[in-house]
TORTIMI-811597 format. One record per atom (N, C-alpha, C): residue in three letters; x, y, z. Coordinates in pm, whole numbers, padded with zeros to 5 digits, always signed. Layout:
! residues N
ALAXYZ...
This chain:
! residues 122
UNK-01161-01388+02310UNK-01122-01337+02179UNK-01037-01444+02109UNK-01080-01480+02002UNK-00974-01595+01889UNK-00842-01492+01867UNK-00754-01622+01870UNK-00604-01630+01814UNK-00628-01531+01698UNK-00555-01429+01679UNK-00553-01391+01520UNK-00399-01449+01409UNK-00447-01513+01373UNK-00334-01595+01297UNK-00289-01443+01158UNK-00159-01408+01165UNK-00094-01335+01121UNK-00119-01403+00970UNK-00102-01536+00902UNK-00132-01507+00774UNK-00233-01514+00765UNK-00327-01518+00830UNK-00501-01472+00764UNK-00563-01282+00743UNK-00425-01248+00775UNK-00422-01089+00766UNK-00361-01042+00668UNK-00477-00991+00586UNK-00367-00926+00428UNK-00301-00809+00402UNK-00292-00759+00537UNK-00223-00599+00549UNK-00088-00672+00590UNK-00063-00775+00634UNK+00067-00773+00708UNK+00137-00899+00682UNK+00239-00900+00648UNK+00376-01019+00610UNK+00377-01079+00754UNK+00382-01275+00709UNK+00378-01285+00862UNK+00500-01332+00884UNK+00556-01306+00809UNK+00710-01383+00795UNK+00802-01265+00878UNK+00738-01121+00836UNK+00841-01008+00889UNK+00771-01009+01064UNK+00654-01068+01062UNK+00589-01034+01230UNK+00634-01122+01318UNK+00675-01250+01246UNK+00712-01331+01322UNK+00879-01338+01360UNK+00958-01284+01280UNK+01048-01251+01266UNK+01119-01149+01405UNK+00998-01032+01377UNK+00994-00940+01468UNK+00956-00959+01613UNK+00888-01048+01607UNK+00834-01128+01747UNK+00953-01160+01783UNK+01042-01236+01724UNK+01131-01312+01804UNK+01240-01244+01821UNK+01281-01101+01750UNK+01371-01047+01741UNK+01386-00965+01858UNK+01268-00913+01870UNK+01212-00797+01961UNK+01175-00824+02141UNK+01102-00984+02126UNK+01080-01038+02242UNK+00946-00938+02306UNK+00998-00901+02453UNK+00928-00826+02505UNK+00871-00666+02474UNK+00947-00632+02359UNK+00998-00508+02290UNK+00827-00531+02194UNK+00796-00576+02150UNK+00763-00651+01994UNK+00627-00548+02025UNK+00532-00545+02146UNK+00435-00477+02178UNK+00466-00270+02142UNK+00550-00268+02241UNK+00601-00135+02195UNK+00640-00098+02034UNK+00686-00209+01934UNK+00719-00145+01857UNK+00635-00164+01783UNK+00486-00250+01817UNK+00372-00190+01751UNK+00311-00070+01747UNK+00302-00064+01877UNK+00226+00111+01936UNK+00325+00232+01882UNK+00421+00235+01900UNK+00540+00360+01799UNK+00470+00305+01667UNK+00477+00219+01585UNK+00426+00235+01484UNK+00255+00268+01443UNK+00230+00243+01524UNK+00051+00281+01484UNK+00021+00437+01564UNK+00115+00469+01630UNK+00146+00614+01658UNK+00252+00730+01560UNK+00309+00662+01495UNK+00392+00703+01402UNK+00345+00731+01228UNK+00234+00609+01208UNK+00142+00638+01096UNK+00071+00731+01132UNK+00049+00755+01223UNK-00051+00879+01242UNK-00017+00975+01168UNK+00105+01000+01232UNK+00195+01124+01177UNK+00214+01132+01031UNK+00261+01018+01035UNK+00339+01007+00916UNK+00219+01037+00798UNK+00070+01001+00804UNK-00016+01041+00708UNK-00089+01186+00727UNK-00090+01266+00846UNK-00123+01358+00867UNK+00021+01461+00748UNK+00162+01392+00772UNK+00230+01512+00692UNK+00217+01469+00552UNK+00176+01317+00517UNK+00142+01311+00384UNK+00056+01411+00333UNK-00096+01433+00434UNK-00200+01514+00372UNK-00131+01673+00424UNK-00055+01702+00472UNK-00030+01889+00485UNK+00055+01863+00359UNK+00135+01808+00304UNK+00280+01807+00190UNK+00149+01852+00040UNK+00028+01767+00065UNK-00046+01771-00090UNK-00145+01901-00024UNK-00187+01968+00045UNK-00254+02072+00099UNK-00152+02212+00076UNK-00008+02149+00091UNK+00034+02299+00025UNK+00147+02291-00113UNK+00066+02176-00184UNK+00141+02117-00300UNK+00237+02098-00259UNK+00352+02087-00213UNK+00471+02045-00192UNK+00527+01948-00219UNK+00574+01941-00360UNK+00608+01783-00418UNK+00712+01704-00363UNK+00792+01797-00319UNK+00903+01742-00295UNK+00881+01698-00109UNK+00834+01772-00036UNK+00764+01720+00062UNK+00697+01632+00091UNK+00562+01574-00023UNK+00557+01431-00022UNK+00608+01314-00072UNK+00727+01359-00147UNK+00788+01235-00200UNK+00860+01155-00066UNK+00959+01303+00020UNK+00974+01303+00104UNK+00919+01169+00236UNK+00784+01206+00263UNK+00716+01145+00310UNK+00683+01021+00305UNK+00636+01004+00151UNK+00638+00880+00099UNK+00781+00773+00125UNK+00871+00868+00110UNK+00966+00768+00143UNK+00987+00698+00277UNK+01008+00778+00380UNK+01011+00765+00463UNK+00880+00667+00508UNK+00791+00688+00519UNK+00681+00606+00488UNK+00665+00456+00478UNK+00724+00474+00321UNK+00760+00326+00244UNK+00836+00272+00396UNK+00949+00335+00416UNK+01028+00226+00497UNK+00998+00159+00612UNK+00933+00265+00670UNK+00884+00245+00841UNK+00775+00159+00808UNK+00726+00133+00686UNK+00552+00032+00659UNK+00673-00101+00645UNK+00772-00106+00552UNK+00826-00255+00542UNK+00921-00283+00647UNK+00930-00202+00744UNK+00990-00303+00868UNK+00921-00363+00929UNK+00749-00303+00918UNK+00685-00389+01023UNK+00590-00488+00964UNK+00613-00491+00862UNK+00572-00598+00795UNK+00424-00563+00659UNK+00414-00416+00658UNK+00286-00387+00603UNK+00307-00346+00482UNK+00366-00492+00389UNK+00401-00490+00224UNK+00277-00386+00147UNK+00168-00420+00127UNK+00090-00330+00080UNK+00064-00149+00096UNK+00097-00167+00235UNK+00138-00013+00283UNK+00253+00070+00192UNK+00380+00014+00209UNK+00501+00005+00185UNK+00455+00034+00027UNK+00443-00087-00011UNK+00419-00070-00180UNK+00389+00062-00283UNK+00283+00066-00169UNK+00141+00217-00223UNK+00275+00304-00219UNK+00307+00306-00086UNK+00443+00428-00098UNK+00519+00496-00179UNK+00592+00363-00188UNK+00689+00313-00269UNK+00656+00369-00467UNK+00528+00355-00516UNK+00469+00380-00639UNK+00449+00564-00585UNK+00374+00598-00449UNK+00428+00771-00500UNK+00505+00793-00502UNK+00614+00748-00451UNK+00715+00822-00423UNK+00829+00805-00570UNK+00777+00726-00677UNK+00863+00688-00761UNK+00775+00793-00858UNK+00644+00779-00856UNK+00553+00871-00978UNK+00612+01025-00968UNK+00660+01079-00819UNK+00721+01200-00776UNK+00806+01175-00797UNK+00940+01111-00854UNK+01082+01163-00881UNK+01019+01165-00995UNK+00960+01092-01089UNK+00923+01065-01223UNK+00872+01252-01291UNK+00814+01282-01195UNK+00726+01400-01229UNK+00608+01385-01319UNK+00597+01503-01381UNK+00466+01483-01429UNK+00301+01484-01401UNK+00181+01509-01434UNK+00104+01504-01360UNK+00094+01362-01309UNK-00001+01370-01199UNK-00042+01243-01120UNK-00156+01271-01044UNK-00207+01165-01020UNK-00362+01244-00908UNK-00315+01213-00793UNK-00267+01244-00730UNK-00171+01286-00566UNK-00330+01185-00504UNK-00435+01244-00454UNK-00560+01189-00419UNK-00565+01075-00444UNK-00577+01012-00556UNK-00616+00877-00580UNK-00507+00791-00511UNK-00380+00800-00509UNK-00245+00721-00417UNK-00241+00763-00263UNK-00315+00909-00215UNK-00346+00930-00113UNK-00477+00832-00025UNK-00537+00794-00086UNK-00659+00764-00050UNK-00624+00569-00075UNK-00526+00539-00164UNK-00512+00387-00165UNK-00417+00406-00083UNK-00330+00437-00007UNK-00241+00475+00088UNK-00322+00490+00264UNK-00435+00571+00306UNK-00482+00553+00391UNK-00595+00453+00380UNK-00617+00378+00290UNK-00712+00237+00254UNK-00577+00126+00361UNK-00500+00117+00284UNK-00408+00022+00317UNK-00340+00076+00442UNK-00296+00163+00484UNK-00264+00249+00636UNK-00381+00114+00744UNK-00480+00156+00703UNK-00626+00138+00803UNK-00637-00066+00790UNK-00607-00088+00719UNK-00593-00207+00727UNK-00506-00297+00799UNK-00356-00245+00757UNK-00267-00226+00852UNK-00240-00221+00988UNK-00300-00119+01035UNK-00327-00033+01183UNK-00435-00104+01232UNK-00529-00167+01157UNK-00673-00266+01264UNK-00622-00386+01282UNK-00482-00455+01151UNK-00456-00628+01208UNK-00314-00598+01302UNK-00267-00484+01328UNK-00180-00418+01411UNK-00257-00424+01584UNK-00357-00353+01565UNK-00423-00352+01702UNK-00489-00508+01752UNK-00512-00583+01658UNK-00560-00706+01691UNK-00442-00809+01724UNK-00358-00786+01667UNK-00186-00824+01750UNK-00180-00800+01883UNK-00210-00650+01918UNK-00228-00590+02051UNK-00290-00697+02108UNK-00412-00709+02082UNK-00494-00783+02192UNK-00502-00913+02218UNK-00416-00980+02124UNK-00349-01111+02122UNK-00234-01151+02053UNK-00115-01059+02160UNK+00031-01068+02100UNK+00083-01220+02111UNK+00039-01295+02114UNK+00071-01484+02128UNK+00128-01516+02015
């Protein structure tokens, strides 16, 4: 399997991975897997928060979200967040769906150059 060189991956900052590599050491593996176990979650309560409208529940989310995507380096993740979670203090209508769906676009992008780290954490 080839090297996956972190800036040829556009889900992920390689400045924060490399960062994290060195910060983390032997850790750096685990705190991939909590995170690609943690998006899970974290988009499953995105989609129950818009399933029982709950605005304030996904802003919620979103926030939380946003943060746990820019520690590990997944600016685009983070970003998407970051814009619901601001359109929800903002109020107003919004198509919840359309930021849901560029949100698990960028999640999945994320989570595949995440697992390819896995298989060549070097």
């Amino acid at each position: 399997m080839p090297h996956v060189i972190v800036s040829d991956l556009p889900g992920l900052d390689a400045e924060v991975i490399a960062a994290l590599r060195e910060i983390m050491q032997d850790d750096f593996v685990d705190l991939i897997e909590t995170f690609i176990k943690d998006s899970l979650q974290r988009r499953e309560a995105l989609a129950q928060a818009q399933r029982s409208d709950d605005r304030e529940a996904l802003r919620r989310s979103a926030h939380s979200f946003k943060g746990s995507s820019a520690n590990i380096g997944a600016r685009c993740l983070s970003d998407l967040c970051r814009q619901l979670e601001d359109a929800l203090t903002a109020g107003g209508d919004l198509d919840v769906s359309a930021y849901l769906s560029a949100i698990d676009d960028a999640c999945d992008l994320a989570l595949t150059e995440l697992r390819q780290l896995l298989s060549d954490p070097s």
